[in-house]
C-alpha positions in Angstrom: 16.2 -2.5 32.1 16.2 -1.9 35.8 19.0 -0.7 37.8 20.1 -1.9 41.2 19.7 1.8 42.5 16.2 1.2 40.9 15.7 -2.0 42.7 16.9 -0.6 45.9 14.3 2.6 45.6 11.5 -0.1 45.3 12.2 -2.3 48.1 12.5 0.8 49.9 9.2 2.1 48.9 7.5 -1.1 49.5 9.0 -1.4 53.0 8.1 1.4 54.0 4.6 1.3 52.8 4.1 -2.1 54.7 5.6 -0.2 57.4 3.3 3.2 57.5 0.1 2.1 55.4 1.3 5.0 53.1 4.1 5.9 50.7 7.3 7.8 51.6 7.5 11.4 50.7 10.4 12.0 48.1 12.5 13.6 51.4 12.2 10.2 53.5 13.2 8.3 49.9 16.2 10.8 49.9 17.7 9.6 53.7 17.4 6.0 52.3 19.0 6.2 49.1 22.8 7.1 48.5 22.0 9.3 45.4 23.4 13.2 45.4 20.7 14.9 44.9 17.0 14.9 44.5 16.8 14.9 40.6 18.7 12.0 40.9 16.1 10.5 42.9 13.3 11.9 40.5 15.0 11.2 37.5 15.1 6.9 38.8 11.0 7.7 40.3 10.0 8.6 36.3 12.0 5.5 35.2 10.5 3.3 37.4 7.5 5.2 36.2 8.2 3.8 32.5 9.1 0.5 33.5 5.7 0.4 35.1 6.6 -0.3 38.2 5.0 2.2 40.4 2.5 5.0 39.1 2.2 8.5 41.0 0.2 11.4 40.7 2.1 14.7 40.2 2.0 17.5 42.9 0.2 15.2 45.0 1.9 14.3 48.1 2.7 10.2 49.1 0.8 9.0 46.0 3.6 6.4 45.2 1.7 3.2 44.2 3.3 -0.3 43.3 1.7 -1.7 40.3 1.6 -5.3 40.0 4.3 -5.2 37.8 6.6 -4.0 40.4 4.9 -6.1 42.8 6.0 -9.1 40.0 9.2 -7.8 40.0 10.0 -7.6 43.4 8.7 -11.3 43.8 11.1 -12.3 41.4 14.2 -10.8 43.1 13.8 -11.9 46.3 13.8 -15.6 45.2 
């Protein structure tokens, strides 16, 4: 099940791609998010990872992708 914190990190990352054209660096994910620290952050990115809502390539910098599950998702929220 997704969390609100979850939900929050995704609109986030989806914003800002539509934005930029690219995906938000963990860092710029950070100012965005009230979490504590970044492992928090990571630990919700490898959820949302299992949920299959985004995929990203380790040590490879702005690879965050929305899958079209996510992209589901998100439709569904906002109505």
């Amino acid at each position: 099940m997704i969390t609100q914190i979850q939900v929050k990190i995704l609109k986030t990352i989806k914003t800002y791609i539509e934005k930029k054209g690219y995906s938000p660096s963990l860092d710029e994910l950070k100012k965005e998010i009230p979490l504590k620290s970044k492992e928090d952050l990571n630990g919700h990115m490898k959820s949302l990872e299992k949920l299959g809502c985004i995929k990203k390539q380790q040590s490879l910098a702005r690879s965050i992708i929305i899958t079209d599950q996510g992209k589901s998702l998100l439709k569904l929220l906002s109505n």
